[in-house]
C-alpha positions as CSV (number, residue, x, y, z in Angstrom):
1,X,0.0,0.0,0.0
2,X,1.6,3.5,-1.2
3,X,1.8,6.1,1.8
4,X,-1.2,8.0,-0.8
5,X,-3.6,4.7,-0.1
6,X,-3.2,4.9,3.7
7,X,-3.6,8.4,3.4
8,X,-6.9,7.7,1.6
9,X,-7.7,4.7,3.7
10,X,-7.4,7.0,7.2
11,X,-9.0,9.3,6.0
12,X,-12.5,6.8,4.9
13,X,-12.2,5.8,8.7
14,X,-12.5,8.8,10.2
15,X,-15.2,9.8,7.8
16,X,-17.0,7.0,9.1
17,X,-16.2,8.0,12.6
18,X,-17.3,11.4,12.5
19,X,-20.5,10.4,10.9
20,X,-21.3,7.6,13.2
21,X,-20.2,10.7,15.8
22,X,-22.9,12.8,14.3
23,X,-25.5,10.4,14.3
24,X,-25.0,9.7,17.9
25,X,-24.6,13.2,19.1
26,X,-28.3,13.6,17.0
27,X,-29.9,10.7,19.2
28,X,-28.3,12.1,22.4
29,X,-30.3,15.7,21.7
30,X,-33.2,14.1,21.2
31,X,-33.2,11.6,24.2
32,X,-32.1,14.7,26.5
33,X,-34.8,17.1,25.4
34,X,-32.2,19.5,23.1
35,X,-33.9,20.4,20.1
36,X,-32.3,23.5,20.0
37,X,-28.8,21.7,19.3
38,X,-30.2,19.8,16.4
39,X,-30.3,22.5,13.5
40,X,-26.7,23.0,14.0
41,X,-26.2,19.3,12.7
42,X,-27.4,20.1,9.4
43,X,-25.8,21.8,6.9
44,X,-26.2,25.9,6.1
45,X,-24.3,26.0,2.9
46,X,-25.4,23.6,0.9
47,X,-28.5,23.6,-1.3
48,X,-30.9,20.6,-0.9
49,X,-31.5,20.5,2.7
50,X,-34.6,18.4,3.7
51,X,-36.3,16.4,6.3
52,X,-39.2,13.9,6.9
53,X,-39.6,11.7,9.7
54,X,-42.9,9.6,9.4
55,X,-45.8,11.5,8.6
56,X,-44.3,14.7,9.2
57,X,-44.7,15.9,5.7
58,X,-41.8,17.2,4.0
59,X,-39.7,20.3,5.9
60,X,-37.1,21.9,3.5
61,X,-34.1,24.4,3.7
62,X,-32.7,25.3,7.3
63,X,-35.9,27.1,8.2
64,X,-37.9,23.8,7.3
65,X,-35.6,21.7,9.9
66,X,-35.8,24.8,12.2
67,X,-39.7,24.6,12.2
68,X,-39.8,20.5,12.3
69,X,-37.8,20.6,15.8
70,X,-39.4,23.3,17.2
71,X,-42.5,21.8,16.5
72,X,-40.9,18.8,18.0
73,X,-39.9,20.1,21.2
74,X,-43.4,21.9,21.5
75,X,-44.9,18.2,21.4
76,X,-42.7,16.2,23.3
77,X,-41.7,18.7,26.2
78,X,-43.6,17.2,29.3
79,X,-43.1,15.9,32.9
80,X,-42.5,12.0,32.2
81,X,-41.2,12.1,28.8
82,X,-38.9,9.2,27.8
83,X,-37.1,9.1,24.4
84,X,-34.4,5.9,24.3
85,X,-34.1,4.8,20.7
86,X,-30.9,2.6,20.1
87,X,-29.3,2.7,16.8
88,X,-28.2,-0.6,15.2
89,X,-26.9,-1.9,12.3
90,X,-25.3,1.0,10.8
91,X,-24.8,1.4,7.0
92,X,-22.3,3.9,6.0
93,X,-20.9,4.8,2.5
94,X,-18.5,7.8,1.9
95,X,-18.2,8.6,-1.8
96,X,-15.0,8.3,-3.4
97,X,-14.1,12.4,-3.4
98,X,-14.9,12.0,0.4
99,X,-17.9,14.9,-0.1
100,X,-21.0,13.0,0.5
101,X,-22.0,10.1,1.9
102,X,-25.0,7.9,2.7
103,X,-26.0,6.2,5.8
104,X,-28.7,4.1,7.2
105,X,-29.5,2.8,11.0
106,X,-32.3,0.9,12.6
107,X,-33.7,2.6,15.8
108,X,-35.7,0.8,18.3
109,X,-36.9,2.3,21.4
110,X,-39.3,3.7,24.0
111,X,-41.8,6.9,23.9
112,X,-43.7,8.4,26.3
113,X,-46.7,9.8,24.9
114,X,-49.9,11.5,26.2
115,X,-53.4,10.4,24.7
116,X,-56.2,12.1,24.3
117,X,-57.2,12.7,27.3
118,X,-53.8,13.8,29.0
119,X,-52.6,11.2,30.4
120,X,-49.3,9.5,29.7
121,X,-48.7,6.4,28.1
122,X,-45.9,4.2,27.0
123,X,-45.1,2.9,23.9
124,X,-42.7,0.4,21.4
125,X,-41.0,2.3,18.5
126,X,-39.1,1.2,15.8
127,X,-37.9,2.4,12.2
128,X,-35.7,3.6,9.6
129,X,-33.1,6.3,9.3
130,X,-32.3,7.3,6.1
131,X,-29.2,9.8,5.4
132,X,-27.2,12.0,3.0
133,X,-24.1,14.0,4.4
134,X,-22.5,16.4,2.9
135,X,-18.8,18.1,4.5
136,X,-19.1,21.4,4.9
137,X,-15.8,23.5,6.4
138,X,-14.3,19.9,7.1
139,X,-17.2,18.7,9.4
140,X,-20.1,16.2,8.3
141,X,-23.9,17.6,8.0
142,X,-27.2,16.3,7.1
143,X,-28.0,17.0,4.3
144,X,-31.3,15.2,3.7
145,X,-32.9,13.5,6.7
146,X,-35.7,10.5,6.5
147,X,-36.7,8.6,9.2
148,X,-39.7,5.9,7.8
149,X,-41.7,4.5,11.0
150,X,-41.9,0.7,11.4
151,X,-44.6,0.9,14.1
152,X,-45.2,3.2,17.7
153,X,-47.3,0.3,19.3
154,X,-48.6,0.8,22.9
155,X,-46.4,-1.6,24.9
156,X,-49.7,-3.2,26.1
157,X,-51.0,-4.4,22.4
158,X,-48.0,-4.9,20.3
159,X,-47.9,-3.8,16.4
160,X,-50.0,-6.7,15.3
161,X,-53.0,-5.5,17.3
162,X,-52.4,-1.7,16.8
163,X,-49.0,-0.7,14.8
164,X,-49.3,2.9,14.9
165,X,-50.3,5.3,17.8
166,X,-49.4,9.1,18.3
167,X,-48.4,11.4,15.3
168,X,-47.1,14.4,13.5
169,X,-49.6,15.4,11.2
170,X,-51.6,18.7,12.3
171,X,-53.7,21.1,10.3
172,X,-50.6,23.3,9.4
173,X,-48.2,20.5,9.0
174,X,-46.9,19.6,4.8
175,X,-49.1,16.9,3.8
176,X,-47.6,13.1,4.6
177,X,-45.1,11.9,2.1
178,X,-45.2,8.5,0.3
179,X,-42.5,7.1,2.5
180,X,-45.2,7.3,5.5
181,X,-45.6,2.8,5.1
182,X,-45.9,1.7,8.8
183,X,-46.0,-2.2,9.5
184,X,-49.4,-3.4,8.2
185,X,-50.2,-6.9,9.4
186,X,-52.4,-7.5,6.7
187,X,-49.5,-7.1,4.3
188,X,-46.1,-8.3,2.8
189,X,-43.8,-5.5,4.3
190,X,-41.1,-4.4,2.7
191,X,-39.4,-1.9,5.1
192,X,-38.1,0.1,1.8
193,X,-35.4,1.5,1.6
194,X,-32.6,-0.9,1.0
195,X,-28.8,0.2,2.4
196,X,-26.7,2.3,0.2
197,X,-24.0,0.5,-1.8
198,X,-20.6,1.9,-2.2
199,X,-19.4,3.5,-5.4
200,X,-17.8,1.4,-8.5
């Protein structure tokens, strides 16, 4: 291996450590109720930033992400709340200039969620994160942001009996996008979709 191959090679790892950093420091703002920190992960520069998480609708530019967490941290900012979603089975693929890259995790965790009536309830949730970074001054960014829900189940039923409790769809909200395919147990699921591949 030339000394320009390692360099190549070390640099690949860290890419892969700073975006597995960034993913991480994302699912530690959430779980600790710091929705204000989130916008910074996402890049400012860049044209093309997006996000959609279930059936948020579809948020774009900085403002749009701005608005989604805010409208997040609105929601889920309550006595009792519990967000612990795990990530697994991490997908990563930096291109070859080392400018974007593409990353996909499975999250499973807890909610806490209040029903209709106020009080608060505990749920199952599970899905999809689906990623494109972009480097921006030397750091890694979103760039666009999915996140397709598997299920958010009450622990007491299970998905089978009810796969999808709780929301974010309002009045004001973008309307739901066509990744928006929670578990159907009447179906062949597909969980769509499929991990990136790296570059020829």
């Amino acid at each position: 291996m030339t000394p320009q191959e390692l360099e190549v090679k070390i640099q690949r790892l860290e890419d892969y450590r700073d975006i597995c950093n960034l993913q991480g420091r994302y699912n530690h703002y959430l779980a600790t109720d710091q929705y204000d920190k989130i916008p910074g992960l996402f890049a400012q520069n860049t044209p093309g930033v997006k996000i959609e998480m279930a059936d948020s609708g579809l948020y774009e530019g900085f403002e749009g992400v701005m608005a989604l967490f805010k409208r997040l941290g609105a929601k889920y900012h309550f006595p009792g709340g519990l967000f612990i979603h795990m990530l697994m089975t991490p997908v990563v693929e930096v291109s070859k200039d080392g400018k974007r890259a593409k990353g996909m995790w499975h999250s499973l965790g807890t909610n806490t969620y209040k029903a209709n009536d106020g009080v608060l309830k505990a749920m199952w949730q599970h899905g999809k994160y689906d990623l494109t970074f972009v480097k921006e001054d030397g750091k890694w960014k979103y760039l666009e942001f999915r996140w397709y829900v598997t299920f958010r189940t009450p622990f007491d039923e299970g998905w089978v009996k009810r796969p999808i409790v709780e929301g974010l769809q309002d009045k004001d909200t973008p309307p739901v996008g066509p990744l928006y395919t929670p578990y159907d147990p009447t179906k062949f699921n597909k969980f769509l979709p499929f991990p990136p591949e790296p570059e020829e």
